[in-house]
Structure formats: C-alpha cells, structure tokens
C-alpha positions in Angstrom: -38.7 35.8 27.9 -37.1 32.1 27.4 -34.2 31.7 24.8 -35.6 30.1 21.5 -35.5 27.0 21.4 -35.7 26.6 25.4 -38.4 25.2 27.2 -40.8 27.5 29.5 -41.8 27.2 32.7 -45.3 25.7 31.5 -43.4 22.9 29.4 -44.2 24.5 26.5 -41.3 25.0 24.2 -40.6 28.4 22.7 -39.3 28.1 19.1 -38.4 25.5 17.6 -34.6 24.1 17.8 -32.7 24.1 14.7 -32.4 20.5 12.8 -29.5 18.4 13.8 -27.0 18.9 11.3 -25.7 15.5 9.8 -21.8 14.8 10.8 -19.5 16.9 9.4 -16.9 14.9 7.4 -13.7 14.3 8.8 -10.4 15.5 7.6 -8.2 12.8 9.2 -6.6 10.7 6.6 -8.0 7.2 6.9 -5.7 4.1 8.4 -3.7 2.7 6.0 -5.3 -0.7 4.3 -3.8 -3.2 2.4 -4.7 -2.7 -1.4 -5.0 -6.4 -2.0 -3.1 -6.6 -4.8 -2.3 -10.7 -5.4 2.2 -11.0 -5.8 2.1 -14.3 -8.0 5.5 -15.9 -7.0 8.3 -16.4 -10.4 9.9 -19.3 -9.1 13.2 -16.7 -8.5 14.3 -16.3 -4.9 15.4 -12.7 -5.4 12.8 -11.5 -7.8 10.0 -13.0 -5.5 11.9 -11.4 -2.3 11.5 -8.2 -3.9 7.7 -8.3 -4.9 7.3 -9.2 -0.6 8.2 -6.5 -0.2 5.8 -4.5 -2.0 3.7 -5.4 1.3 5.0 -3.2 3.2 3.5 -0.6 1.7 0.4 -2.1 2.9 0.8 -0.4 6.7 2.4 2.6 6.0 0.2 5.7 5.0 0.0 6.9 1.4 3.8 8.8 1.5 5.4 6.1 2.9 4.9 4.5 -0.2 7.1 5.8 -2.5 10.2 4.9 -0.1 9.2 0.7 -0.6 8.3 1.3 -4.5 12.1 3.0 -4.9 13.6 0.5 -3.2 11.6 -2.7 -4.8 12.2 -1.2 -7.8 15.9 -0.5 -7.0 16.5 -4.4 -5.9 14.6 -5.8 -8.9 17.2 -3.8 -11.6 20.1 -4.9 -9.3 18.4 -8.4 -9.8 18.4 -8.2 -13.7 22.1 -6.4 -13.8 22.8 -9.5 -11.4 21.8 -12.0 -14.6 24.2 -10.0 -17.0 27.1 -10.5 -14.3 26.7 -14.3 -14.1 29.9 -16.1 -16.4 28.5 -18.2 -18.8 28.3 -22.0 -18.0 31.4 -23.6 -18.6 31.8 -25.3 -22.2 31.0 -28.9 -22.0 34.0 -30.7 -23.8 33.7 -31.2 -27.5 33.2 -35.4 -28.4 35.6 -36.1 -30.7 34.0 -38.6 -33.0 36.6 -39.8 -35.0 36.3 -43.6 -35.3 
C-alpha cells in the first residue's frame, strides 16, 4: 500500500497531502536601515560635526548604536564646556569725551 499522500501506480493519488504551510518567520535581525531622521545644520562647525555623526548609526545594527550616541553626546558637552573656556573679548577702549 502507497504512503499517503503518494501517488499510485494508476495515477491516482492516495490521500491527500498536507496544505503548504505559509513561511515561517525569520529570526535574523533585519539589515540595518537609515532611520531618516533630517540633522538641520546650526551654523556651528563643531556642533554640526557632531550631529554627522549621528549617521553613522545609520549602518551599524541596533547595538552599535549606543557607542555613536555616547560619543555624539560626549563631543557636543565638550562643545558647550568649550564656550565657557573661551576669554571674553577684549574691552574695546573707553572714549574719553571730555571736550
């Protein structure tokens, strides 16, 4: 007696196959994608250097992330510790307006 689901000698099939069973889902994390975030430039070099960056993040997979976000993070407080460091701008001379 023929398997089920096998054909017989006559061509007649025996019982009936089981339904295809719709693809199973797959466990592989997907490709990294850029999140399309828009990084509006400030007009300051360093600032907008640092918001680049933020890119990167773009190719790497999901735990790379947290590497680039430290270190944007750490380069945009060294860039507001940087404008508390400047020296002030040099006094302009007072007019002496005795006439």
């Amino acid at each position: 007696m023929p398997e089920p689901g096998t054909e017989r000698e006559d061509g007649a099939e025996g019982a009936a196959a089981p339904p295809a069973l719709p693809d199973a889902p797959s466990f592989e994390p997907a490709p990294p994608a850029p999140l399309g975030v828009p990084r509006t430039p400030t007009g300051h070099a360093g600032v907008d250097a640092r918001l680049e960056r933020l890119a990167d993040a773009d190719h790497l997979p999901a735990d790379g992330h947290t590497a680039v976000y430290e270190d944007v993070h750490r380069g945009l407080r060294d860039e507001l510790t940087a404008l508390d460091t400047r020296p002030a701008p040099a006094p302009t001379p007072a007019h002496d307006h005795r006439s």
